[in-house]
C-alpha positions in Angstrom: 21.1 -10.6 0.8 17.9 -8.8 1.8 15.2 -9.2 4.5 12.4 -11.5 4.5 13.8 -14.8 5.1 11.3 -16.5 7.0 8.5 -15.3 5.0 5.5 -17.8 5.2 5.3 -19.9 1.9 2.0 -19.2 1.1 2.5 -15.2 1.7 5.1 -15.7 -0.9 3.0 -17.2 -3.7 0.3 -14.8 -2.8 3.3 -12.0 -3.3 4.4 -13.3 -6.8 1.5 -13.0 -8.3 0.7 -9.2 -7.3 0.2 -6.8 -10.5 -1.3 -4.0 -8.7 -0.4 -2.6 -5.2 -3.7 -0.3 -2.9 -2.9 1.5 -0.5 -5.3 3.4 2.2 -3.7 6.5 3.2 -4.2 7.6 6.9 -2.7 5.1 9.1 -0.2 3.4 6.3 1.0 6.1 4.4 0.7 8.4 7.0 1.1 7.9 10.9 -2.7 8.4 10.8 -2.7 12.3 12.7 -4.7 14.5 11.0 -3.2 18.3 11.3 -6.2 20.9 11.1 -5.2 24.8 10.5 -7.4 27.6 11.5 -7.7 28.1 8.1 -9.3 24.3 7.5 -6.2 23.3 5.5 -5.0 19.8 6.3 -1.8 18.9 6.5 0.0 15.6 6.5 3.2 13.6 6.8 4.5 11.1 4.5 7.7 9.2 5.0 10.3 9.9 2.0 11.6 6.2 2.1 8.1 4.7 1.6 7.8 6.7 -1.2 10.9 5.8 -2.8 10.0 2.1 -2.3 6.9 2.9 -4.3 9.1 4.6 -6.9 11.8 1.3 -7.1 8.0 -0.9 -7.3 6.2 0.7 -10.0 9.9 0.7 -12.3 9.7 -3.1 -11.3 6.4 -3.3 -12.9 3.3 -3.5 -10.2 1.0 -0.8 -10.4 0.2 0.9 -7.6 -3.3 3.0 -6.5 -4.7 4.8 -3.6 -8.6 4.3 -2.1 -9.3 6.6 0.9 -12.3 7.6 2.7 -11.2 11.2 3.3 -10.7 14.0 0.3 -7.1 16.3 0.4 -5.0 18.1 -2.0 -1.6 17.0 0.0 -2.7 13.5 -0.9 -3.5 14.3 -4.5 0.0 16.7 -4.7 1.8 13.5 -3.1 0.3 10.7 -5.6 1.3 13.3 -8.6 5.0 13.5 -7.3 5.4 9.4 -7.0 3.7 8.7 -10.4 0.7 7.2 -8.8 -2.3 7.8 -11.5 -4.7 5.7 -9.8 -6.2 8.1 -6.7 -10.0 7.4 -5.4 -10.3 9.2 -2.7 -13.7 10.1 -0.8 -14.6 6.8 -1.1 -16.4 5.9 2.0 -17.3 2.7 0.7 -14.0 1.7 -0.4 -15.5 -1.4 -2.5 -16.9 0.0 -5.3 -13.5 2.0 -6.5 -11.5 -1.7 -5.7 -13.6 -2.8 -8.2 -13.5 -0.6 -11.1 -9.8 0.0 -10.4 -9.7 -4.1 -10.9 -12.1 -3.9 -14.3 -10.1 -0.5 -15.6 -6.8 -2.4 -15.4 -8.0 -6.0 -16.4 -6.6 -7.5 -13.4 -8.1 -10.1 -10.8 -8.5 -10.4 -7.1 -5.4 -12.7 -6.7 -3.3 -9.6 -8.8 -4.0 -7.7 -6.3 -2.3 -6.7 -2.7 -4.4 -4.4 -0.5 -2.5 -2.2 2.3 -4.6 -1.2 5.2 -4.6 -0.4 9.1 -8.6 0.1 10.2 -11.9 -1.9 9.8 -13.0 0.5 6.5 -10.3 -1.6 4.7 -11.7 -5.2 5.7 -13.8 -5.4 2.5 -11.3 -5.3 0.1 -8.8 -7.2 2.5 -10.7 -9.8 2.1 -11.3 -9.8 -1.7 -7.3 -9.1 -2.4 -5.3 -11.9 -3.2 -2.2 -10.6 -1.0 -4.0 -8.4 2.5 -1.5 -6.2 4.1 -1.6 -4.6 7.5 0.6 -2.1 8.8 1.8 -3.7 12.3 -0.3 -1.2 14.5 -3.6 -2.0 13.1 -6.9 -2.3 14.4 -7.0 -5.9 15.9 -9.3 -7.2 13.3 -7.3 -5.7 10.5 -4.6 -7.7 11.8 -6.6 -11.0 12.5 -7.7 -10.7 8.6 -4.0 -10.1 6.9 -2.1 -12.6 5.4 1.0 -10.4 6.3 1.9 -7.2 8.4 4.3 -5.5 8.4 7.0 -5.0 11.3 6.6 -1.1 11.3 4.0 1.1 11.8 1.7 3.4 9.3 3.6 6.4 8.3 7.0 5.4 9.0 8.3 2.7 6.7 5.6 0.1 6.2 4.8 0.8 3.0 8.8 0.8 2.0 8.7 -2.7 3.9 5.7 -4.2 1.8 7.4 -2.8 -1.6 10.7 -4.7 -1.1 8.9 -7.5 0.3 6.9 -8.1 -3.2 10.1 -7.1 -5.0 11.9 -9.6 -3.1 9.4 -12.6 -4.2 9.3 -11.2 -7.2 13.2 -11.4 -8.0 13.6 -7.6 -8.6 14.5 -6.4 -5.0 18.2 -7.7 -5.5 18.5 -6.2 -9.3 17.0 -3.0 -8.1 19.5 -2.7 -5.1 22.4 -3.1 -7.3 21.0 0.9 -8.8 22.9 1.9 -6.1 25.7 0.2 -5.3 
């Protein structure tokens, strides 16, 4: 009924196991444009249907978190709207958060699916048991994913790698019927 068909087996039992969802924010939750005012206030845009897929996930079950390298309160304001309790950000060595974030929730690697776009995200990509890259990555983001996605940072990949865990997860056809 939904997308995914030709998913790659082993993508799929990576999928199935994920408890906990990462996400970097500029480039996958955001196009990655970084809007400066006069004023120093930063401004960014998020995509209302990846958010909603990260609603429909976290009701499904998988956690979900957010490790950046840069600090803003539109990011913190945005995490409090979708639930998300989990926010590092200012990490500029992204490792160290992955793993207390992994420790705090009493998870391992394989439980965990890591969402990036640029070569600050390789060390947990290559930890995670599921590595995600948005489909305009930096080339050796995209060499070390086990998926991508077929849309670009900020405008629907994260809403593409939600349904595609709900799907191998058996929730994405239960949760579609919400609104039918």
């Amino acid at each position: 009924m939904f997308a995914f068909p030709d998913l790659d087996p082993a993508v799929r039992e990576r999928a199935a196991k994920i408890r906990l969802l990462v996400f970097d924010v500029d480039g996958v939750l955001t196009d990655g444009a970084l809007f400066l005012g006069d004023d120093g206030q930063e401004y960014k845009a998020f995509h209302s249907r990846d958010g909603h897929g990260m609603k429909m996930l976290q009701r499904n079950g998988v956690e979900l978190a957010i490790i950046t390298g840069r600090t803003s309160r539109v990011v913190a304001l945005r995490m409090e709207s979708l639930g998300i309790g989990h926010v590092y950000q200012g990490q500029l060595d992204k490792l160290p958060a992955y793993e207390t974030l992994k420790e705090k929730l009493g998870l391992s690697s394989e439980q965990v699916a890591y969402m990036g776009d640029d070569v600050v995200d390789l060390p947990i990509m290559r930890r995670a048991g599921l590595a995600i890259a948005v489909n305009d990555a930096h080339p050796l983001v995209l060499d070390n994913a086990h998926w991508r996605t077929a849309r670009p940072g900020g405008r629907g990949a994260a809403r593409e790698a939600c349904e595609m865990l709900m799907q191998t997860q058996n929730t994405l056809e239960t949760e579609m019927q919400r609104y039918l």
